[in-house]
PyMOL CGO cylinders between C-alpha atoms (Angstrom):
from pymol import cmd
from pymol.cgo import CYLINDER

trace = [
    CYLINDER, 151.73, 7.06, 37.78, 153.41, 7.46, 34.55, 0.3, 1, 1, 1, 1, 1, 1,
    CYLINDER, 153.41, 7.46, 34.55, 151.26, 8.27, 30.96, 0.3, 1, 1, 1, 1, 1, 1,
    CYLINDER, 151.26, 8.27, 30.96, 150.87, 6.40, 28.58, 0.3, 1, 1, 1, 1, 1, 1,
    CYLINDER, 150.87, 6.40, 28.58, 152.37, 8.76, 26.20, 0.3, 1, 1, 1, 1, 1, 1,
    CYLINDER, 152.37, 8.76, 26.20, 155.50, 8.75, 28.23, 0.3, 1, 1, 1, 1, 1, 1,
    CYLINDER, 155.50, 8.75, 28.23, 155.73, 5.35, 27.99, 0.3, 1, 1, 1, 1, 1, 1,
    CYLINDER, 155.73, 5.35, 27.99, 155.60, 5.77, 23.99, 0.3, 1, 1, 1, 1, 1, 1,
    CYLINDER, 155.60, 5.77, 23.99, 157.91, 9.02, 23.92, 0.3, 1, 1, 1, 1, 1, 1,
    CYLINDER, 157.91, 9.02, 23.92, 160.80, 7.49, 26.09, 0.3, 1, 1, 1, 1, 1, 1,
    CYLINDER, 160.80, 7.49, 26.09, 161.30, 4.90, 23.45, 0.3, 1, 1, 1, 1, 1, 1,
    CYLINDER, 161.30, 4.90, 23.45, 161.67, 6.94, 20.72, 0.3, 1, 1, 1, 1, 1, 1,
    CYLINDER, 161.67, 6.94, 20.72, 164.06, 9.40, 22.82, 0.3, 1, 1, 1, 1, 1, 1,
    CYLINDER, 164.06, 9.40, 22.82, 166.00, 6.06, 23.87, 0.3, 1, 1, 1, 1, 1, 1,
    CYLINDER, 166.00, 6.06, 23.87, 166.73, 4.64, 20.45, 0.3, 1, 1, 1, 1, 1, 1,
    CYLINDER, 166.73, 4.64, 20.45, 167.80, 8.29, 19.41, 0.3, 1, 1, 1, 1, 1, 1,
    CYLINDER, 167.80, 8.29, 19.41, 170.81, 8.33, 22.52, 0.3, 1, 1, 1, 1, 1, 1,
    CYLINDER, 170.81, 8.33, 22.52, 171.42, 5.08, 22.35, 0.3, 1, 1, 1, 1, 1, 1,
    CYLINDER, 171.42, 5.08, 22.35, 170.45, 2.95, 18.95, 0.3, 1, 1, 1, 1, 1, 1,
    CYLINDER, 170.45, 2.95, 18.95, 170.53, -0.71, 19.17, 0.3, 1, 1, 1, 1, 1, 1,
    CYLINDER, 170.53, -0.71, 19.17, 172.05, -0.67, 22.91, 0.3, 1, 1, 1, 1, 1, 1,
    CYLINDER, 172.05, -0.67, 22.91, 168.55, 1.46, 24.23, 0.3, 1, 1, 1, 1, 1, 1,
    CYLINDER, 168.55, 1.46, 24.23, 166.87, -1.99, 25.32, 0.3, 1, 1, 1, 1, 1, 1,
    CYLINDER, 166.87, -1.99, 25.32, 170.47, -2.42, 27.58, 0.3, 1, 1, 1, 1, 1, 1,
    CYLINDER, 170.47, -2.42, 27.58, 169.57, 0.82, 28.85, 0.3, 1, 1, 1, 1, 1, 1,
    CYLINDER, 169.57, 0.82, 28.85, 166.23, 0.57, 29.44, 0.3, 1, 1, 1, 1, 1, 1,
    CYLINDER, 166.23, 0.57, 29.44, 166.78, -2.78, 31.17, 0.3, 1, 1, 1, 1, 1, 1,
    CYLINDER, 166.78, -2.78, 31.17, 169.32, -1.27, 33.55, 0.3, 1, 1, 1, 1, 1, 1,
    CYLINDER, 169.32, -1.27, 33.55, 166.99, 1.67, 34.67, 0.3, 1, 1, 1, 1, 1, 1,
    CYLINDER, 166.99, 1.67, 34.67, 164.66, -1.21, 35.52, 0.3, 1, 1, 1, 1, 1, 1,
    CYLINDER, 164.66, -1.21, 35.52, 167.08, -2.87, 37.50, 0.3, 1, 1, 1, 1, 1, 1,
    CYLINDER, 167.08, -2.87, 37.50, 168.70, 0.34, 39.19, 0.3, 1, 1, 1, 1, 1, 1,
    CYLINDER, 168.70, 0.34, 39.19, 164.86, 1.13, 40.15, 0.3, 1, 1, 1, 1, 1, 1,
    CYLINDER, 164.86, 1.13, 40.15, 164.47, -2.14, 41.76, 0.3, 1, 1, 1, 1, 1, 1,
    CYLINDER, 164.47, -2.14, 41.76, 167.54, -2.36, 43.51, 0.3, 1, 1, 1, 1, 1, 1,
    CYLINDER, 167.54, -2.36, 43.51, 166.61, 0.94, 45.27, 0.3, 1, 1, 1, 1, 1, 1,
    CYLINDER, 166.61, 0.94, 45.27, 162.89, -0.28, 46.02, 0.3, 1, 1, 1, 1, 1, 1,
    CYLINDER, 162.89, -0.28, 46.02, 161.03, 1.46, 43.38, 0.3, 1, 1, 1, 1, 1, 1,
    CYLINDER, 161.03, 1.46, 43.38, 158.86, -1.48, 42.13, 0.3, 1, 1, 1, 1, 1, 1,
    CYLINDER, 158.86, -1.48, 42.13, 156.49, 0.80, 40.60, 0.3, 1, 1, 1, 1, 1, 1,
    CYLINDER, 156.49, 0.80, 40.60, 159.45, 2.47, 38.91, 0.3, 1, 1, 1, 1, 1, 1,
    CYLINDER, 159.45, 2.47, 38.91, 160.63, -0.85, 37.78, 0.3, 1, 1, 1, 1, 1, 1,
    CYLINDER, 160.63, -0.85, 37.78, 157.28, -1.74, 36.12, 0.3, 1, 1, 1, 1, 1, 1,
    CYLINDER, 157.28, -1.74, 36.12, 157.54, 1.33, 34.41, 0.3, 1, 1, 1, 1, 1, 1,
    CYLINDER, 157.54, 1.33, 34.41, 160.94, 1.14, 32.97, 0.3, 1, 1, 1, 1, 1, 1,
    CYLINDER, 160.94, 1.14, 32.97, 160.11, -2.29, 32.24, 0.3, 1, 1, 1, 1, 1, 1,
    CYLINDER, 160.11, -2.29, 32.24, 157.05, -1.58, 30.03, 0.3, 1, 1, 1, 1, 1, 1,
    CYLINDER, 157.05, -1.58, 30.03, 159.74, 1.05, 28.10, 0.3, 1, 1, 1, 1, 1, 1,
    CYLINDER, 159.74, 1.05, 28.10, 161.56, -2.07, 27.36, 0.3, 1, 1, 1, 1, 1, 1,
    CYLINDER, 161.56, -2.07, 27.36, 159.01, -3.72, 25.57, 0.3, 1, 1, 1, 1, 1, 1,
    CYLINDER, 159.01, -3.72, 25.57, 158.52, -0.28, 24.12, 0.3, 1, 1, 1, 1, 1, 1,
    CYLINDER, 158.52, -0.28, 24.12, 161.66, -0.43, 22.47, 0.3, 1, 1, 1, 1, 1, 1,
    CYLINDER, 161.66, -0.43, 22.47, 162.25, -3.56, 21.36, 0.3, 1, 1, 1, 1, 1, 1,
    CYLINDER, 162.25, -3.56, 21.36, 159.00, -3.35, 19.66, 0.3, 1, 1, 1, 1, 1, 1,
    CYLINDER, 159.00, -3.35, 19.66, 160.02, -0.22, 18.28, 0.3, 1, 1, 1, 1, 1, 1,
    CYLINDER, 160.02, -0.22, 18.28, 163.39, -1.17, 16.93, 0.3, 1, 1, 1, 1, 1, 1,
    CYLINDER, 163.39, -1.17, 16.93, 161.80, -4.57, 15.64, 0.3, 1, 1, 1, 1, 1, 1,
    CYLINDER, 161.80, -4.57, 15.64, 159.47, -2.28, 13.34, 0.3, 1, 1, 1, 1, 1, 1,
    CYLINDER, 159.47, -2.28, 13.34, 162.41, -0.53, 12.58, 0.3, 1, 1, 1, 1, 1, 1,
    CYLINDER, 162.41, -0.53, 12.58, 164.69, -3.55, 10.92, 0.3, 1, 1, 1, 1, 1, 1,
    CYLINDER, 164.69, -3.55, 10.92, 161.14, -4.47, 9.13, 0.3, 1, 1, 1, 1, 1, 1,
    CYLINDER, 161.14, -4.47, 9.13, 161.49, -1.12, 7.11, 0.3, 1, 1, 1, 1, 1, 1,
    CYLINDER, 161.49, -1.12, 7.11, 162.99, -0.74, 3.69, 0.3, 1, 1, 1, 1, 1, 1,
    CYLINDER, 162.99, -0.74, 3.69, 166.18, 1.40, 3.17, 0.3, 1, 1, 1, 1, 1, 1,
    CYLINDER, 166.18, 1.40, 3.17, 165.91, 4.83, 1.26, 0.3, 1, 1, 1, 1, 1, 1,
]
cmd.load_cgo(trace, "trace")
């Protein structure tokens, strides 16, 4: 089972690689999981999806310095 904080680090770590295209990312781990049987890993990756976008929609909220 994955923690929690994991599931708020990989976000963070995402957005860094990969900027606006992390939720693409994200969503294709998910999928790669799945296809391979890993629903538990696919729950996962899915949550850090979620993760993201919720991050990155915070993000666009912010003001510019």
């Amino acid at each position: 089972m994955v923690d929690e904080i994991d599931i708020c680090r990989a976000p963070q770590a995402l957005i860094k690689q990969h900027g606006e295209d992390a939720p693409a990312h994200a969503a294709g781990r998910a999928q790669e999981l799945l296809a391979e049987g890993d629903a538990e890993g696919c729950v996962t990756w899915k949550r850090v999806v979620s993760a993201v976008k919720e991050l990155l929609d915070k993000r666009e909220g912010e003001p510019v310095h």
